[in-house]
NUBAFI-471703 format. One line per field, with one value per residue (C-alpha): residue in one letter; residue number from 0; x, z, y. Coordinates in steps of 0.2 Angstrom, whole numbers. Layout:
REM NUBAFI-471703
type (A;...)
seq (NUM;...)
X (X;...)
Z (Z;...)
Y (Y;...)
//
This chain:
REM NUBAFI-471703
type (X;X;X;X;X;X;X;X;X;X;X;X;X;X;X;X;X;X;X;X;X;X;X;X;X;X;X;X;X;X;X;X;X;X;X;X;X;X;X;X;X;X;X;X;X;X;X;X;X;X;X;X;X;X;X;X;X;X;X;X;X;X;X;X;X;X;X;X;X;X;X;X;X;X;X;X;X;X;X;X;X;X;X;X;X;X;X;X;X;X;X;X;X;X;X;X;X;X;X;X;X;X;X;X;X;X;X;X;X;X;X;X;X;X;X;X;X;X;X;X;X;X;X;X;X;X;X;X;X;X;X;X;X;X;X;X;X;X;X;X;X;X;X;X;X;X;X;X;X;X;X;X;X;X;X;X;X;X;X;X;X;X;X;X;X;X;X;X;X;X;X;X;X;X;X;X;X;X;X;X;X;X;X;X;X;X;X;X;X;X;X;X;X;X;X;X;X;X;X;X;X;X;X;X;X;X;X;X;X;X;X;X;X;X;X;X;X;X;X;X;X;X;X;X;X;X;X;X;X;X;X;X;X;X;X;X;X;X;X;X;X;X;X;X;X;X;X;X;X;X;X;X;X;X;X;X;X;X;X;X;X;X;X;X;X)
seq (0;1;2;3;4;5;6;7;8;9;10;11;12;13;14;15;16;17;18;19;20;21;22;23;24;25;26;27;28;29;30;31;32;33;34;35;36;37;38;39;40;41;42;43;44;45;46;47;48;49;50;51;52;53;54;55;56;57;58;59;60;61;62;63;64;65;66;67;68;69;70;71;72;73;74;75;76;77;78;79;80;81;82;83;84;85;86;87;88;89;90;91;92;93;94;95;96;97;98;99;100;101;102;103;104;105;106;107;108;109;110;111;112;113;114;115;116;117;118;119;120;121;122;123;124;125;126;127;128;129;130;131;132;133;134;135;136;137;138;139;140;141;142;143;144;145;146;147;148;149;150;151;152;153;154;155;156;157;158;159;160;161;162;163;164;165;166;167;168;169;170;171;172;173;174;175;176;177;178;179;180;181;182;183;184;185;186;187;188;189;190;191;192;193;194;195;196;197;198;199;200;201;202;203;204;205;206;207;208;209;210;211;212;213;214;215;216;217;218;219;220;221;222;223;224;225;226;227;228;229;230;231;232;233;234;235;236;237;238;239;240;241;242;243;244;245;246;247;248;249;250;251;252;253;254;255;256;257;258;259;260;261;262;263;264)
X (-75;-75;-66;-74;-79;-88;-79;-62;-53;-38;-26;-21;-7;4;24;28;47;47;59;47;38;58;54;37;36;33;23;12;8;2;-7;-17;-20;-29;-37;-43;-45;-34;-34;-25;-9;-1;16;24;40;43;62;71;80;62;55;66;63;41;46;57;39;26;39;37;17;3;-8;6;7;20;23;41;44;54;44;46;55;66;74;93;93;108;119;113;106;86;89;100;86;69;77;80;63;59;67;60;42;45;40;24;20;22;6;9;23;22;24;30;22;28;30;30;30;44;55;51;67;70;52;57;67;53;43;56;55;36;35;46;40;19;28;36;18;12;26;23;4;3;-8;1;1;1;8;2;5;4;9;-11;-12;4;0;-17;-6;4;-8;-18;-4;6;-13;-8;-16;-21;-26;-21;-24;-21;-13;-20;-28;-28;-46;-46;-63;-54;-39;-54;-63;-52;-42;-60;-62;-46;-51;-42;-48;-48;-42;-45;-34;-33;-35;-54;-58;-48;-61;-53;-54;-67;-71;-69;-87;-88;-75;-80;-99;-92;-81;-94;-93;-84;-70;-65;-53;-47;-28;-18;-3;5;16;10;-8;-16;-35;-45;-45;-28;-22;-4;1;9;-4;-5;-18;-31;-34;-42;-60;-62;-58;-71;-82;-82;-86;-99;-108;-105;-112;-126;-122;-114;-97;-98;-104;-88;-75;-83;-82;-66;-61;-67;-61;-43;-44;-48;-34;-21;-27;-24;-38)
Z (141;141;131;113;105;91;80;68;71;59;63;48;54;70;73;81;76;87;103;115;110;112;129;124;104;102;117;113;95;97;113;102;87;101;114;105;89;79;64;52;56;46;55;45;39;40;36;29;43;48;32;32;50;44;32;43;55;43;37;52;55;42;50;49;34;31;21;16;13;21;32;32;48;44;26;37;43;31;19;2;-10;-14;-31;-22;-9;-20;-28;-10;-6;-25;-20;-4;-10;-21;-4;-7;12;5;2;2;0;18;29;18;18;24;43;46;66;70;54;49;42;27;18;0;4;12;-5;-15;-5;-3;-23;-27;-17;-25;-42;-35;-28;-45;-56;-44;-42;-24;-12;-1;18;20;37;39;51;50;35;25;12;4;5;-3;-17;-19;-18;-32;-43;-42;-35;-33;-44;-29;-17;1;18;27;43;59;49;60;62;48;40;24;24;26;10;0;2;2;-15;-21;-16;2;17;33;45;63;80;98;100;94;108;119;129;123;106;101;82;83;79;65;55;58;54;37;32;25;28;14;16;35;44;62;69;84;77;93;102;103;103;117;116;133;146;142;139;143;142;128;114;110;94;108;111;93;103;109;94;87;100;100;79;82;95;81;70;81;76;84;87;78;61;64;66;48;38;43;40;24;19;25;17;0;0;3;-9;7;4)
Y (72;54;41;43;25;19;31;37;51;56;71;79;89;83;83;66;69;83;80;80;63;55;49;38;42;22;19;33;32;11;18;33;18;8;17;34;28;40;29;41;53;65;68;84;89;109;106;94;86;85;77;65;60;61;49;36;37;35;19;12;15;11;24;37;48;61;79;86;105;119;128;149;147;135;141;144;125;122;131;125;132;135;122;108;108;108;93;85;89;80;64;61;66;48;41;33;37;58;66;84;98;106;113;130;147;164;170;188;186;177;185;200;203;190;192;192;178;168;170;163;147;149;150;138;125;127;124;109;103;106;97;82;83;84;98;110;114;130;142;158;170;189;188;186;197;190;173;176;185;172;156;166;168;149;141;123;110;98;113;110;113;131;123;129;141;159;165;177;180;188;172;160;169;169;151;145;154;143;126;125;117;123;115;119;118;118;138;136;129;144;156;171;164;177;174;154;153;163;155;138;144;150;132;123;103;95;108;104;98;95;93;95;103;91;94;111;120;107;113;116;108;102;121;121;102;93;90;72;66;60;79;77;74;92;102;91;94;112;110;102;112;126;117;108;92;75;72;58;65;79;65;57;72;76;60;59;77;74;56;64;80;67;55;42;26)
//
């Protein structure tokens, strides 16, 4: 696919504190601002060695946007306990660069072991969204019945995203039903990503999104490579052949959509 021009691109959901980007982190984000016209990041936090890092980036860059939360997979990164850390997590969400609480949810794949404790963190960090009126970002994996329970019971004032949401016609429904937004990956565009179509058939327009989840998830053809923001062009191709319509009209909507969840001008 050729360069895209003419055209805005912002990736709701990225890591660019991840380790990965230490060898060019700076070199790449002024070259993805210039040349691919990814205009609006959102770099999140999934623990708060991690948030606080987000927050230090999106400092540093005007298109760089940032979330703080503990993410299910991360709930061990210190000894401390759930209440000294929702009030960590309240005072770096003062940040005016902060825009959501995420990302948090429950992970049943990687631990299987510590579920009730994942809901506890999961809970409490929805009533933290709601007491300081910010959306969610929500991870879900193997564990989607529970986190449909859950987002019904503490449903977040501000809504949210469901963060590389997994292609589950019930999942979809349902946070759908609650006011989410979907946002889409790079596995949509996989060839063995059977239902991909379906799901992005059933998210109607004003309710999508598109990120790369970088470093991780790179779409086809870059299947297998560190995912970068430019990568943003392909996930947004494959909507819009869905969807029949241009590439240029996806990267507007999705624009616009992510622009109006995170309150972001």
């Amino acid at each position: 696919m050729p360069p895209i021009i003419n055209m805005e691109f912002f990736d709701a959901h990225a890591h660019y504190n991840d380790e990965k980007f230490n060898i060019d982190r700076d070199v790449l984000i002024q070259k993805l601002y210039q040349e691919s016209n990814i205009t609006k990041i959102i770099s999140a936090g999934y623990s708060l060695t991690s948030s606080q890092e987000g927050i230090e980036l999106a400092n540093k860059y005007p298109q760089i946007y940032t979330t703080c939360g503990i993410s299910p997979n991360d709930i061990e990164e210190n000894v401390d306990t759930l209440s000294n850390k929702m009030k960590k997590i309240k005072k770096m969400a003062a940040n005016s660069k902060v825009v959501a609480i995420g990302e948090i949810g429950l992970d049943y794949y990687w631990n299987k072991e510590n579920k009730n404790e994942q809901k506890e963190y999961f809970i409490a960090q929805l009533e933290l969204a709601n007491e300081l009126n910010l959306p969610v970002v929500i991870h879900t994996r193997e564990a989607i019945q529970d986190t449909i329970d859950i987002l019904r019971q503490y449903a977040p004032n501000k809504k949210g995203m469901m963060h590389c949401c997994p292609l589950n016609r019930e999942l979809v429904k349902e946070t759908l039903k609650l006011g989410f937004y979907i946002s889409f990956c790079g596995p949509v565009t996989f060839k063995n990503s059977k239902n991909a179509q379906e799901i992005i058939e059933l998210v109607p327009n004003n309710r999508m999104l598109i990120e790369t989840d970088s470093p991780y998830l790179s779409p086809e053809p870059k299947r297998g490579q560190r995912n970068d923001s430019s990568n943003l062009q392909y996930i947004a191709q494959k909507i819009a052949e869905v969807k029949q319509m241009k590439i240029e009209e996806i990267a507007k909507i999705t624009y616009n959509n992510a622009s109006t969840l995170f309150n972001i001008p």
